[in-house]
C-alpha positions, 0 to 999 in steps of 0.5 A: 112125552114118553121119550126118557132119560135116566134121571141119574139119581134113582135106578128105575126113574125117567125124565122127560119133557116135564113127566118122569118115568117110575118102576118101583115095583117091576113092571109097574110103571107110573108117570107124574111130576113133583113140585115144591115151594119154599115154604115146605109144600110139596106136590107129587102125581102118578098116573098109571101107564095105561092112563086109568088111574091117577093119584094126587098129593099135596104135603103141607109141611116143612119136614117130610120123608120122601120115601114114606110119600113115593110109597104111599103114591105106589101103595094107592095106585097099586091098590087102585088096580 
């Protein structure tokens, strides 16, 4: 499932068979999924590479900012450590 491709939109990120690879952060990687409906919810996960700490959110809005949620995923796990 590690095996990756450049997602071809932001440098750092993989994709594969389901997961994509994050290192927003150098040396810090993460491994997670997004989904969303068409009523606005949104989810995002991230497990650290090691498997040891995961975080889960949902956002329950129509409107939000994608940077501001990718960041709070990498401030709880880097907090996690």
């Amino acid at each position: 499932m590690k095996r990756t491709v450049p997602d071809g939109e932001t440098p750092g990120e993989r994709y594969g068979l389901g997961v994509e690879r994050y290192e927003r952060t150098p040396g810090f990687v993460t491994w997670g999924h997004s989904g969303s409906m068409e009523s606005g919810h949104m989810t995002r996960n991230a497990v650290t590479d090691d498997g040891a700490r995961a975080v889960t959110l949902l956002i329950g809005s129509e409107t939000f900012d994608s940077a501001k949620v990718d960041s709070t995923i990498g401030k709880l796990l880097r907090d996690l450590r």
